[in-house]
PDB file of N, CA, C and O in Angstrom:
ATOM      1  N   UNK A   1     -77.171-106.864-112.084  1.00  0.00           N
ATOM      2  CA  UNK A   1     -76.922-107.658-110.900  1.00  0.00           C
ATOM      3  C   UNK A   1     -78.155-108.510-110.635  1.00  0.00           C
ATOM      4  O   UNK A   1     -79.317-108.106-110.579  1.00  0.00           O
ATOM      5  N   UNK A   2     -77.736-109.696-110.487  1.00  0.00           N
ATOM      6  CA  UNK A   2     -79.167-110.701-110.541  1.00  0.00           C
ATOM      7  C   UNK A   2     -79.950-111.006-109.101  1.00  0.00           C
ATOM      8  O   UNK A   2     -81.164-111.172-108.983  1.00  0.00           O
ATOM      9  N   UNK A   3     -78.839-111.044-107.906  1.00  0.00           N
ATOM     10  CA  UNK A   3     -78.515-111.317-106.396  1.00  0.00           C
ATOM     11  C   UNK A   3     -77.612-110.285-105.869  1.00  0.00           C
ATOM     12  O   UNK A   3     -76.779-109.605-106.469  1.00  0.00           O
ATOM     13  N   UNK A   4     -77.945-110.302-104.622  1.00  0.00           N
ATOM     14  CA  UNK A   4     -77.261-109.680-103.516  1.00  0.00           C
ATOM     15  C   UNK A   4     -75.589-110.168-103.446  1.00  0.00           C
ATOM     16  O   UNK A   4     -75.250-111.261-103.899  1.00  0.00           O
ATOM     17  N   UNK A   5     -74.626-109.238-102.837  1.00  0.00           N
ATOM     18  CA  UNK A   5     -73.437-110.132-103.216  1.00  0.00           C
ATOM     19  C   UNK A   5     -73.038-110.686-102.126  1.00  0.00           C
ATOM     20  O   UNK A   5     -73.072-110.056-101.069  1.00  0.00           O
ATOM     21  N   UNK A   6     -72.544-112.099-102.200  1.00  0.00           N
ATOM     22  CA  UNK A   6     -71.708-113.015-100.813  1.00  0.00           C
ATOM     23  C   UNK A   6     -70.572-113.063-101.748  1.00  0.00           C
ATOM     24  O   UNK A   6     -70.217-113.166-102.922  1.00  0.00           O
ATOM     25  N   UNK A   7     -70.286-112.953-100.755  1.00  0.00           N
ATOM     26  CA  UNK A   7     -68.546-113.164-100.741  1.00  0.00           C
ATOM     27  C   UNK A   7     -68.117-114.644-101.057  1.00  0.00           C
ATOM     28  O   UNK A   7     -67.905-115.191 -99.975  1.00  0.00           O
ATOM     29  N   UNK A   8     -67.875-115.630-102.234  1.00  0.00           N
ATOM     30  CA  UNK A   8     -67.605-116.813-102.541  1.00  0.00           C
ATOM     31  C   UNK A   8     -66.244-117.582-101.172  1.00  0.00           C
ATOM     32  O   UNK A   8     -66.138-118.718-100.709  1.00  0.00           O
ATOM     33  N   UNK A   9     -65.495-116.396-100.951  1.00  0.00           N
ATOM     34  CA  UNK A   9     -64.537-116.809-100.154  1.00  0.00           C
ATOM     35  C   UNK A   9     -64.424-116.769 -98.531  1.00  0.00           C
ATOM     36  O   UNK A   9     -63.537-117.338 -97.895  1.00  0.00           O
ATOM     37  N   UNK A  10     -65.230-116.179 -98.107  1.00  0.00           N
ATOM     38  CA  UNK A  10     -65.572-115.872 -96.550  1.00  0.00           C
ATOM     39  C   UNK A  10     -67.268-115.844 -96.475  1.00  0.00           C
ATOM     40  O   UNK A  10     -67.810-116.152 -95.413  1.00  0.00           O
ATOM     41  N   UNK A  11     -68.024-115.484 -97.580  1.00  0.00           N
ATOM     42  CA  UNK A  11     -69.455-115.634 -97.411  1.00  0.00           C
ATOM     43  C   UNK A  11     -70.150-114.492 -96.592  1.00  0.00           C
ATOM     44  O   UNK A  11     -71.250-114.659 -96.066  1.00  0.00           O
ATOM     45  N   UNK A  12     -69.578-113.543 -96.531  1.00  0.00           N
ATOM     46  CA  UNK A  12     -69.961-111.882 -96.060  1.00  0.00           C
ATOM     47  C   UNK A  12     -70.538-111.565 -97.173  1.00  0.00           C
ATOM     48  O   UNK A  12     -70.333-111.921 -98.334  1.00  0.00           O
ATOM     49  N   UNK A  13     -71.854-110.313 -96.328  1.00  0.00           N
ATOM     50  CA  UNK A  13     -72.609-110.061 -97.564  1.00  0.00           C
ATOM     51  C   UNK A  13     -72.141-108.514 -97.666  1.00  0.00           C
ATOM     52  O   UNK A  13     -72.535-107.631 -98.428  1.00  0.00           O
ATOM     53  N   UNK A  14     -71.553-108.496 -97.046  1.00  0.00           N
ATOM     54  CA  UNK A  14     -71.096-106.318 -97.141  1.00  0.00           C
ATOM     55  C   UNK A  14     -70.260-106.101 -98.430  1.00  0.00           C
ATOM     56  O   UNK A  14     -69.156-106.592 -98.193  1.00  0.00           O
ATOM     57  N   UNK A  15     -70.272-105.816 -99.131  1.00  0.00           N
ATOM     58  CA  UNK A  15     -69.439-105.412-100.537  1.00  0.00           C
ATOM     59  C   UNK A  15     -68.780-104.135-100.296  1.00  0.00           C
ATOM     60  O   UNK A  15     -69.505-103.239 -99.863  1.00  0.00           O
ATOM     61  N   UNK A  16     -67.593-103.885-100.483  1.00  0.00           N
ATOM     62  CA  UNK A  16     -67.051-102.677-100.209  1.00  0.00           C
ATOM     63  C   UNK A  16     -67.355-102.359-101.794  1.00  0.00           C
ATOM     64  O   UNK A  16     -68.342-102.570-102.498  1.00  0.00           O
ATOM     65  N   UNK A  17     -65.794-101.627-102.099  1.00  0.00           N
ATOM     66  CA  UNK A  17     -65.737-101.120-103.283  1.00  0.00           C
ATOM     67  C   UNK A  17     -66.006-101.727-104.488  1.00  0.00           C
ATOM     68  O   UNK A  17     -65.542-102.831-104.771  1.00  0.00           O
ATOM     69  N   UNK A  18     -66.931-100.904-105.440  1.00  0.00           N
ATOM     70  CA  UNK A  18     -67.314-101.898-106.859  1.00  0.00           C
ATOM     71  C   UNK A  18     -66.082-101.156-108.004  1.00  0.00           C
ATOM     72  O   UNK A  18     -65.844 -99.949-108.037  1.00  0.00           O
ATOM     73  N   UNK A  19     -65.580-101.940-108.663  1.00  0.00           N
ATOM     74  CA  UNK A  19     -64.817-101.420-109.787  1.00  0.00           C
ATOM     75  C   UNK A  19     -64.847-101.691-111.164  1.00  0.00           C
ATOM     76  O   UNK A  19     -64.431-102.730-111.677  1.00  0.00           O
ATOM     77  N   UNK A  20     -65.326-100.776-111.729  1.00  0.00           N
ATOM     78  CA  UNK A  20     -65.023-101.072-113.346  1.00  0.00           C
ATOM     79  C   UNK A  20     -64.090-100.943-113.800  1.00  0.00           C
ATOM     80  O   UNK A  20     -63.540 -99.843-113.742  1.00  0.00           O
ATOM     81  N   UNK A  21     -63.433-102.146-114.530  1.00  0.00           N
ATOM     82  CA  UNK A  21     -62.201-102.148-115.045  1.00  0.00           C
ATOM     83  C   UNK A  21     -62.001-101.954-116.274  1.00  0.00           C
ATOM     84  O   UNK A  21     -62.601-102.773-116.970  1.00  0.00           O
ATOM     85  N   UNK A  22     -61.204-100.952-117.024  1.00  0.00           N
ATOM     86  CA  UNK A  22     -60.586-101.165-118.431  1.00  0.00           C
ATOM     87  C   UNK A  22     -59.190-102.029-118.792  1.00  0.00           C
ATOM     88  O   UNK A  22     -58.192-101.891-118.085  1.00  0.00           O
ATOM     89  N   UNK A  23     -59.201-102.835-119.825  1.00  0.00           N
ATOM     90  CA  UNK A  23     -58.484-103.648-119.617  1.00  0.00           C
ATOM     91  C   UNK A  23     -57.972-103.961-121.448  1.00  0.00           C
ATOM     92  O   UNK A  23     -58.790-103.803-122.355  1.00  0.00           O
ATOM     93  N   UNK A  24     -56.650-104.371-121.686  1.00  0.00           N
ATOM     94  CA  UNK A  24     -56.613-104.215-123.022  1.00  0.00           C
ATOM     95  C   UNK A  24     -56.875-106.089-123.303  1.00  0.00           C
ATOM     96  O   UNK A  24     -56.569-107.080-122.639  1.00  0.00           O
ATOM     97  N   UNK A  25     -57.583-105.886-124.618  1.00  0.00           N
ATOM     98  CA  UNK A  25     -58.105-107.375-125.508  1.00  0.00           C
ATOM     99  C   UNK A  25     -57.038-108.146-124.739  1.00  0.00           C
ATOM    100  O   UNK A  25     -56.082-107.770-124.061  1.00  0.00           O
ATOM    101  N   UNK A  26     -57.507-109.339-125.061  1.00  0.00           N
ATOM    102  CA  UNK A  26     -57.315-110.269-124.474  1.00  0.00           C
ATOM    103  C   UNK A  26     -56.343-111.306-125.857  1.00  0.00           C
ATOM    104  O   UNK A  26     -56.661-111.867-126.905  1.00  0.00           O
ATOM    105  N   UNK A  27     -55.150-111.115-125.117  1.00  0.00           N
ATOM    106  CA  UNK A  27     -54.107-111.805-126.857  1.00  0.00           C
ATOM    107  C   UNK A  27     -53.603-113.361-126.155  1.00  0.00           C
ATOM    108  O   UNK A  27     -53.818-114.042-125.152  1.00  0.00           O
ATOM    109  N   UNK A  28     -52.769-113.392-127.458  1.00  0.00           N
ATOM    110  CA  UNK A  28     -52.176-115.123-126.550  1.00  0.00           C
ATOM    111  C   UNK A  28     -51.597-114.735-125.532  1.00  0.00           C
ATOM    112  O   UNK A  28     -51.685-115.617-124.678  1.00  0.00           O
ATOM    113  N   UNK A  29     -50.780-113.450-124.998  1.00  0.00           N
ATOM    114  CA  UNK A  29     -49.900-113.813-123.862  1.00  0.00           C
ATOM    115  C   UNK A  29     -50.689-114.058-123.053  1.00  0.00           C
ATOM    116  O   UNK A  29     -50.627-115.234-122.695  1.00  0.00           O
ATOM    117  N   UNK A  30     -51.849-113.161-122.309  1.00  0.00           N
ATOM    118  CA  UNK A  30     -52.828-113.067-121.485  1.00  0.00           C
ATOM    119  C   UNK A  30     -53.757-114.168-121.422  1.00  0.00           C
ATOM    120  O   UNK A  30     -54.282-114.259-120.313  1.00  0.00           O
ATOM    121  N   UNK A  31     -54.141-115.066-122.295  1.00  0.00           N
ATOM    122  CA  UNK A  31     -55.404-115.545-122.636  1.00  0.00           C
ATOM    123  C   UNK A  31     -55.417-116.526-121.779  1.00  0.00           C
ATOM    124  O   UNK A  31     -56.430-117.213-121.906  1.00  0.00           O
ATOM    125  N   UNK A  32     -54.778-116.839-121.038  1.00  0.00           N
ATOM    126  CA  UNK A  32     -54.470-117.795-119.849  1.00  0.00           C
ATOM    127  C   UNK A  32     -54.873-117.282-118.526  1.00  0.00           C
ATOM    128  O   UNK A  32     -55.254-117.916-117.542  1.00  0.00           O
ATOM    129  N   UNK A  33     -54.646-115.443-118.762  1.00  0.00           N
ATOM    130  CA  UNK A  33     -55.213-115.589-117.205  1.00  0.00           C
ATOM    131  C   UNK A  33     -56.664-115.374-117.263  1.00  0.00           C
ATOM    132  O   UNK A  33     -57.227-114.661-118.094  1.00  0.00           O
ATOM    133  N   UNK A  34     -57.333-116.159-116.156  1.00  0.00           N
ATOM    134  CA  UNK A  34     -58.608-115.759-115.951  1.00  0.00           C
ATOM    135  C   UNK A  34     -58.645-114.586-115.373  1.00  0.00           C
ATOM    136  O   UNK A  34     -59.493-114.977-114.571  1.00  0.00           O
ATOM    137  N   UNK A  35     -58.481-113.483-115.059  1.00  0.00           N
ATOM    138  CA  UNK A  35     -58.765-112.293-114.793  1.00  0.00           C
ATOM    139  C   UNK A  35     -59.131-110.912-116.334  1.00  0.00           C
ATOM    140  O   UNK A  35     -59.841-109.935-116.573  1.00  0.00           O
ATOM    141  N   UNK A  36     -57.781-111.996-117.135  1.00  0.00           N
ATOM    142  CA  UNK A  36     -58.319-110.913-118.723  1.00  0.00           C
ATOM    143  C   UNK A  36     -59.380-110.293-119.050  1.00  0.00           C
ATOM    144  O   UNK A  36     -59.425-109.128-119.447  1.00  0.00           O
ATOM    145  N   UNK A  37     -60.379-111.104-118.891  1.00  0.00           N
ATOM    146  CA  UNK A  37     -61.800-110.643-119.459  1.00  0.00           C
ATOM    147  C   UNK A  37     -62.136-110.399-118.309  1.00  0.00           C
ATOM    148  O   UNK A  37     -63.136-111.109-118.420  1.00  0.00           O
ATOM    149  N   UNK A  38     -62.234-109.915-116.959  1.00  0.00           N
ATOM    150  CA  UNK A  38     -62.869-109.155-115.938  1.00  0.00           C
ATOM    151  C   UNK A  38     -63.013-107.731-115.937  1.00  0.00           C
ATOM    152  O   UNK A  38     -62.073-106.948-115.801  1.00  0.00           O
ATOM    153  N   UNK A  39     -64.058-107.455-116.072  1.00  0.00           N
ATOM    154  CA  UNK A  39     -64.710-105.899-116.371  1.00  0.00           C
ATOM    155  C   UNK A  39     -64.984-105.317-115.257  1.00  0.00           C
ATOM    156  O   UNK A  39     -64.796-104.108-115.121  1.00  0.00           O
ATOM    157  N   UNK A  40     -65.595-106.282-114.037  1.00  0.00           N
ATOM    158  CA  UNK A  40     -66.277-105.425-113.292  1.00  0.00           C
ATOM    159  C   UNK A  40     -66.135-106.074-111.719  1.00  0.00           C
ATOM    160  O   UNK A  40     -66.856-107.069-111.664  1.00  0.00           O
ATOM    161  N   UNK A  41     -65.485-105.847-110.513  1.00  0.00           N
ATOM    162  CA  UNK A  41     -65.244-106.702-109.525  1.00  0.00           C
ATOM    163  C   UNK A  41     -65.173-105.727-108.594  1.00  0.00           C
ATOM    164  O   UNK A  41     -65.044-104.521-108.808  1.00  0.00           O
ATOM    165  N   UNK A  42     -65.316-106.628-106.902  1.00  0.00           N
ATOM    166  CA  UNK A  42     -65.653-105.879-105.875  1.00  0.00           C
ATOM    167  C   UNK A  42     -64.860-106.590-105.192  1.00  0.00           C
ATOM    168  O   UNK A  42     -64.540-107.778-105.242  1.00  0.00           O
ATOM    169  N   UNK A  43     -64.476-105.430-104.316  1.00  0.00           N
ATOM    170  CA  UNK A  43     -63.857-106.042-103.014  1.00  0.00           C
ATOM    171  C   UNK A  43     -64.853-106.012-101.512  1.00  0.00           C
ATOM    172  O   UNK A  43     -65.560-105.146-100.997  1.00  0.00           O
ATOM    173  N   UNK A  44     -64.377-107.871-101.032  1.00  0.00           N
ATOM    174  CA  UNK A  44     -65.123-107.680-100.411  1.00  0.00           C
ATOM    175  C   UNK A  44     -65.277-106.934 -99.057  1.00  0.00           C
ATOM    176  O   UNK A  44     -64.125-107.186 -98.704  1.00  0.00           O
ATOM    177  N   UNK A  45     -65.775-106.217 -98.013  1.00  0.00           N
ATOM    178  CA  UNK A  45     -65.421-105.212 -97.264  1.00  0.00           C
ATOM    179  C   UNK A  45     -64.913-106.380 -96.449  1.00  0.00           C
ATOM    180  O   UNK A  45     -63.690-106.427 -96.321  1.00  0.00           O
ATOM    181  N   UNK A  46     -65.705-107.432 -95.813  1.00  0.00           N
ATOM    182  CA  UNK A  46     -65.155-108.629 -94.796  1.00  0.00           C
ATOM    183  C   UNK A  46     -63.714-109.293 -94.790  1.00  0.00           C
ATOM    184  O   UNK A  46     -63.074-109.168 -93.745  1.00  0.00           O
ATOM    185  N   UNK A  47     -63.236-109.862 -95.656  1.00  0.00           N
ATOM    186  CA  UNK A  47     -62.267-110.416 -96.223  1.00  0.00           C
ATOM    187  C   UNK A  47     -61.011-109.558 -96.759  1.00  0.00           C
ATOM    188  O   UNK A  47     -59.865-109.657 -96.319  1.00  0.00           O
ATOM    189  N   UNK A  48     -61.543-108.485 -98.044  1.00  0.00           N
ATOM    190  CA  UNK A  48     -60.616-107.550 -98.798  1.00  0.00           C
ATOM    191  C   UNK A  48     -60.257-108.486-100.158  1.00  0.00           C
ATOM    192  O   UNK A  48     -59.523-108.162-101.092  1.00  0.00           O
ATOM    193  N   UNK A  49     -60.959-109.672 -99.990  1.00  0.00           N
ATOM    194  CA  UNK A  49     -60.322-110.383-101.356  1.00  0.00           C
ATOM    195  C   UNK A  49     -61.394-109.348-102.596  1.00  0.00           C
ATOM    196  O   UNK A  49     -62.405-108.678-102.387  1.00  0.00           O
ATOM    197  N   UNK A  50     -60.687-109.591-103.756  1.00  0.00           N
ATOM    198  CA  UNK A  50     -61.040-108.685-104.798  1.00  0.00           C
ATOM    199  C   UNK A  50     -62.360-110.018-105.547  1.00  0.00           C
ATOM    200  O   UNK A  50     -62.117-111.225-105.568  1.00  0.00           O
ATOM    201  N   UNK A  51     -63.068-109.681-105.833  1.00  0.00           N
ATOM    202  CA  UNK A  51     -64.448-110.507-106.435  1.00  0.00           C
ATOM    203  C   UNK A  51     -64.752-110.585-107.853  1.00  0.00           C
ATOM    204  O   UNK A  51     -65.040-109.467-108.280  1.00  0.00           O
ATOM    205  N   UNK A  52     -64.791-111.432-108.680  1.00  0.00           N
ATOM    206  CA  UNK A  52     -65.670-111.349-110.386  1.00  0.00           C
ATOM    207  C   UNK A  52     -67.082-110.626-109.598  1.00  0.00           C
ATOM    208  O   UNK A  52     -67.575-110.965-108.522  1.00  0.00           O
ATOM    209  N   UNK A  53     -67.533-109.515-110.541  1.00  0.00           N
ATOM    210  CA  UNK A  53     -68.939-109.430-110.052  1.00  0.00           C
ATOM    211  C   UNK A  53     -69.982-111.013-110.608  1.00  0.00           C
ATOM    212  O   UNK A  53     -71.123-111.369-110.313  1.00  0.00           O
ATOM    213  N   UNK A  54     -69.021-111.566-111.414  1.00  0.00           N
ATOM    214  CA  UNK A  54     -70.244-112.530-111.762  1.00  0.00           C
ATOM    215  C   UNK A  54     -70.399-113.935-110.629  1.00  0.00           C
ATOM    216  O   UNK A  54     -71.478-114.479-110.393  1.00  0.00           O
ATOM    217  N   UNK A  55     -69.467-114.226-110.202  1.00  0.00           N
ATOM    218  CA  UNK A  55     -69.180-114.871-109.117  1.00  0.00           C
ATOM    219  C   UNK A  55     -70.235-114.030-107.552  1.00  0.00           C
ATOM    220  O   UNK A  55     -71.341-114.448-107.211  1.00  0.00           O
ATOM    221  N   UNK A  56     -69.575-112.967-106.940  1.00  0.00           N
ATOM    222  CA  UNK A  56     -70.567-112.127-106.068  1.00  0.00           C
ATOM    223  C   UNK A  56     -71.448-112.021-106.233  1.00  0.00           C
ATOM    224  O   UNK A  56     -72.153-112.024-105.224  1.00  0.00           O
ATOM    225  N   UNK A  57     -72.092-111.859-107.460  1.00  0.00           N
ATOM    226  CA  UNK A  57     -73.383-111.443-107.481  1.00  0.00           C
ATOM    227  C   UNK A  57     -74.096-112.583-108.201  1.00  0.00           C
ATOM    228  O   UNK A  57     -75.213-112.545-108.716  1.00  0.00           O
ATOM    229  N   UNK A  58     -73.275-113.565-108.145  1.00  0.00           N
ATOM    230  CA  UNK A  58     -74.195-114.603-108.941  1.00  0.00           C
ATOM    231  C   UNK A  58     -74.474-114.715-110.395  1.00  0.00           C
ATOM    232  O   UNK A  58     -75.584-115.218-110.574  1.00  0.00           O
ATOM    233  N   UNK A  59     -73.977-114.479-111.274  1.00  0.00           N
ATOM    234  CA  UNK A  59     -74.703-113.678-112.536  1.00  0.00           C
ATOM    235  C   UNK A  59     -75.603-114.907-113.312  1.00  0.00           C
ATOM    236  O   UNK A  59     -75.087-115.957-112.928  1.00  0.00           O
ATOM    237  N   UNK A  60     -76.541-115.169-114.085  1.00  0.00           N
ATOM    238  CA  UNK A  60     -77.174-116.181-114.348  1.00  0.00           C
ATOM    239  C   UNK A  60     -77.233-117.468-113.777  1.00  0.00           C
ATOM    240  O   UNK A  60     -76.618-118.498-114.054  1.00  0.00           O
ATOM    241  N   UNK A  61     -78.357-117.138-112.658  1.00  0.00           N
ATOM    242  CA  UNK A  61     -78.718-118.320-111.124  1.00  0.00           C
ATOM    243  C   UNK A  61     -78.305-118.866-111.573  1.00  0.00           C
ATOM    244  O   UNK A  61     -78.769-119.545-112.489  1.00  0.00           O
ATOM    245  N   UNK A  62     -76.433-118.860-110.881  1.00  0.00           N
ATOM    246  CA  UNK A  62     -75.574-119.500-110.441  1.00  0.00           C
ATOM    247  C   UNK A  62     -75.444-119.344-109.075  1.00  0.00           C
ATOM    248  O   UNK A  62     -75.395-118.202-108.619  1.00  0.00           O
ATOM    249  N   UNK A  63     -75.356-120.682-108.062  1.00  0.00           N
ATOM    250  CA  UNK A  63     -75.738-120.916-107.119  1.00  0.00           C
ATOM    251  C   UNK A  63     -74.451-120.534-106.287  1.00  0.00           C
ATOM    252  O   UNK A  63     -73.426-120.490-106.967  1.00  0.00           O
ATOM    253  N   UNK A  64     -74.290-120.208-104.741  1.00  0.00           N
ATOM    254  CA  UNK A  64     -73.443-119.885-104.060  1.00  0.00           C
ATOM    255  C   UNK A  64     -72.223-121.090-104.224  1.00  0.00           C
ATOM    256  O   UNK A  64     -71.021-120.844-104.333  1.00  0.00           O
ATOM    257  N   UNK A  65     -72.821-122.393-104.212  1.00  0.00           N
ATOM    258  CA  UNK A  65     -71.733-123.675-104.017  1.00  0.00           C
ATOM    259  C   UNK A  65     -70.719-123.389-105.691  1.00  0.00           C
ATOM    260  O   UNK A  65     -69.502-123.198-105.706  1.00  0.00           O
ATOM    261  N   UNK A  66     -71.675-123.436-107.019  1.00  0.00           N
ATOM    262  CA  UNK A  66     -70.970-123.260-107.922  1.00  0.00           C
ATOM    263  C   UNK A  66     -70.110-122.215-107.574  1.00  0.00           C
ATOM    264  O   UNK A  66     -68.909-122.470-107.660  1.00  0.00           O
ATOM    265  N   UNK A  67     -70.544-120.734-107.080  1.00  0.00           N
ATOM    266  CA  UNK A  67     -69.753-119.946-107.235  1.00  0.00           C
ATOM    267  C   UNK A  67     -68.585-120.119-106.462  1.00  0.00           C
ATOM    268  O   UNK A  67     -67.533-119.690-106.936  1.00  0.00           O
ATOM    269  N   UNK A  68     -68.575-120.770-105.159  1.00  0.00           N
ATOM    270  CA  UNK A  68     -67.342-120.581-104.379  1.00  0.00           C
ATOM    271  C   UNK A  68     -66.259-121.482-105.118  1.00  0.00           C
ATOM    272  O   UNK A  68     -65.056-121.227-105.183  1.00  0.00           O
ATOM    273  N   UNK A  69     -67.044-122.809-105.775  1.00  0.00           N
ATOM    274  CA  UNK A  69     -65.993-123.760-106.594  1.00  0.00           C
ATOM    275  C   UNK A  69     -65.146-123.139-107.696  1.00  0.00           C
ATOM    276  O   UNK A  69     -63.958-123.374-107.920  1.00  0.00           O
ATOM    277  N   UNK A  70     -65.964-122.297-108.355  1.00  0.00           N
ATOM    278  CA  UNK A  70     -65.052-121.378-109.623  1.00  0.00           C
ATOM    279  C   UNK A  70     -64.431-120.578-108.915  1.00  0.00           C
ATOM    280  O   UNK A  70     -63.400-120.670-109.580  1.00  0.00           O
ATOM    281  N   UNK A  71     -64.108-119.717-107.970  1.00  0.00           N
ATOM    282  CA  UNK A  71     -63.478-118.680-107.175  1.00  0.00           C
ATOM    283  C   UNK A  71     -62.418-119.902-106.915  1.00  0.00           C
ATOM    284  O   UNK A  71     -61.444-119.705-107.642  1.00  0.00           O
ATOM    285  N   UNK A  72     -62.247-121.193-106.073  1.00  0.00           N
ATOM    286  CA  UNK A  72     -61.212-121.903-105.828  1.00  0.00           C
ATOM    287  C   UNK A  72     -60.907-121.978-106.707  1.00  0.00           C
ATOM    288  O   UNK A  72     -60.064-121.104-106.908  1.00  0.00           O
ATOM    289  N   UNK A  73     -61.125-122.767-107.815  1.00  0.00           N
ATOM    290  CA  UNK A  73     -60.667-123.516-109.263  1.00  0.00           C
ATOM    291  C   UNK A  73     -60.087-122.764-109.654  1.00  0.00           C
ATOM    292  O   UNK A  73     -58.978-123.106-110.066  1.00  0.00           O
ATOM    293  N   UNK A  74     -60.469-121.331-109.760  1.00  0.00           N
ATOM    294  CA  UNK A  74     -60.055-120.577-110.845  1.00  0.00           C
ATOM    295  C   UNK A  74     -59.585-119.132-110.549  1.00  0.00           C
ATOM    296  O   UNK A  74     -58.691-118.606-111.212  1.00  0.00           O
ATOM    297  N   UNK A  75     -60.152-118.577-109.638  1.00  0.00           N
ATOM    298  CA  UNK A  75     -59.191-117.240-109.252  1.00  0.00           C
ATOM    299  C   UNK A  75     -59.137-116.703-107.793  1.00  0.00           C
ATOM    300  O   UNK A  75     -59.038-115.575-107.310  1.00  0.00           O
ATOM    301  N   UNK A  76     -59.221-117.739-107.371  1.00  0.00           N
ATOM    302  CA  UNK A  76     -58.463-117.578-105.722  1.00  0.00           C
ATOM    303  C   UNK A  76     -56.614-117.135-105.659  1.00  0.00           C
ATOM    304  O   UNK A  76     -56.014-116.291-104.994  1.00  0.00           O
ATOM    305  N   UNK A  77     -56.248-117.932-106.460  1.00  0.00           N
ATOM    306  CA  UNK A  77     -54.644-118.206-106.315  1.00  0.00           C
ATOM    307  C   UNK A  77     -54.059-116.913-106.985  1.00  0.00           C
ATOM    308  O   UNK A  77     -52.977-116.439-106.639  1.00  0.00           O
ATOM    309  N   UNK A  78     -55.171-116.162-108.364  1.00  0.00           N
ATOM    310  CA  UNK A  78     -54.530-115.069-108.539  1.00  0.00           C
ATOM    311  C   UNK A  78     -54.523-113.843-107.833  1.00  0.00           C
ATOM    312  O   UNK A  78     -53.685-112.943-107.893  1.00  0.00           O
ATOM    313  N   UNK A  79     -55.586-113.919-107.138  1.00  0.00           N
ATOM    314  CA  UNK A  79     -56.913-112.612-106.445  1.00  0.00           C
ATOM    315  C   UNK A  79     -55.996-111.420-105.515  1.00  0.00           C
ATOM    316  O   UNK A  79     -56.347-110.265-105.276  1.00  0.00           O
ATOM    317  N   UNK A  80     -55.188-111.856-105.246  1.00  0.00           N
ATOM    318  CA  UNK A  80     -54.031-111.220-104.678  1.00  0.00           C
ATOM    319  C   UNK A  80     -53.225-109.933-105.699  1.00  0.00           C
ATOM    320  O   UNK A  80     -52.999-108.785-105.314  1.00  0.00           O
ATOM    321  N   UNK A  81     -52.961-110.382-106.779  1.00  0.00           N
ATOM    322  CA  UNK A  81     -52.295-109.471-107.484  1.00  0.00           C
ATOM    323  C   UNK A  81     -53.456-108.490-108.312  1.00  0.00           C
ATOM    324  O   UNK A  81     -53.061-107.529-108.973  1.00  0.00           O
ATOM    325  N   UNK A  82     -54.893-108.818-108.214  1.00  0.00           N
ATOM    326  CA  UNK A  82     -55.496-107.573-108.716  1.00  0.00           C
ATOM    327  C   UNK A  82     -56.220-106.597-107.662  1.00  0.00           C
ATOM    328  O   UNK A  82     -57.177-106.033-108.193  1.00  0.00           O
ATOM    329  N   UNK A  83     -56.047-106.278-106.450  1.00  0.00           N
ATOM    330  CA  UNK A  83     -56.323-105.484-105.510  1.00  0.00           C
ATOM    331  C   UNK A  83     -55.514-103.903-106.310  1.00  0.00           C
ATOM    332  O   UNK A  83     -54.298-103.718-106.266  1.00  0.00           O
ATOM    333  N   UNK A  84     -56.306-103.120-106.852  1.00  0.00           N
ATOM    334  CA  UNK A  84     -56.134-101.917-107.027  1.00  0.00           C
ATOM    335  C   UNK A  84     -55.884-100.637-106.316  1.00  0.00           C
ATOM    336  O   UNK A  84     -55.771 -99.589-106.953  1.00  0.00           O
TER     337      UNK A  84
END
């Protein structure tokens, strides 16, 4: 973990639950969703939306603005169906 985690989508810094995920390879059906390759994500305690840890926590100073833009762009619209 490189940073503290904010929340890309509400910007709370409380992290509830951290989860490591097992998940099977990543084939053509899947390879579309961006969630495939997610190993490791948090929900946030503020919100409840489910988090990339690399996004939350920033992973290679990547800045809060990048991060909230990839969370829209890219897995806001799914973030709903991986709450465990």
């Amino acid at each position: 973990m490189d940073k503290e985690f904010i929340c890309p989508e509400c910007g709370s810094k409380e992290a509830g639950n951290h989860m490591m995920v097992s998940r099977e390879p990543p084939t053509e059906k899947n390879k579309k969703d961006p969630w495939a390759s997610i190993l490791q994500q948090t929900e946030c305690a503020s919100c409840k939306n489910i988090i990339p840890d690399h996004l939350g926590d920033r992973w290679d100073n990547m800045s809060i603005e990048e991060a909230q833009k990839k969370w829209k762009e890219t897995y806001r619209k799914t973030s709903r169906f991986q709450k465990l």
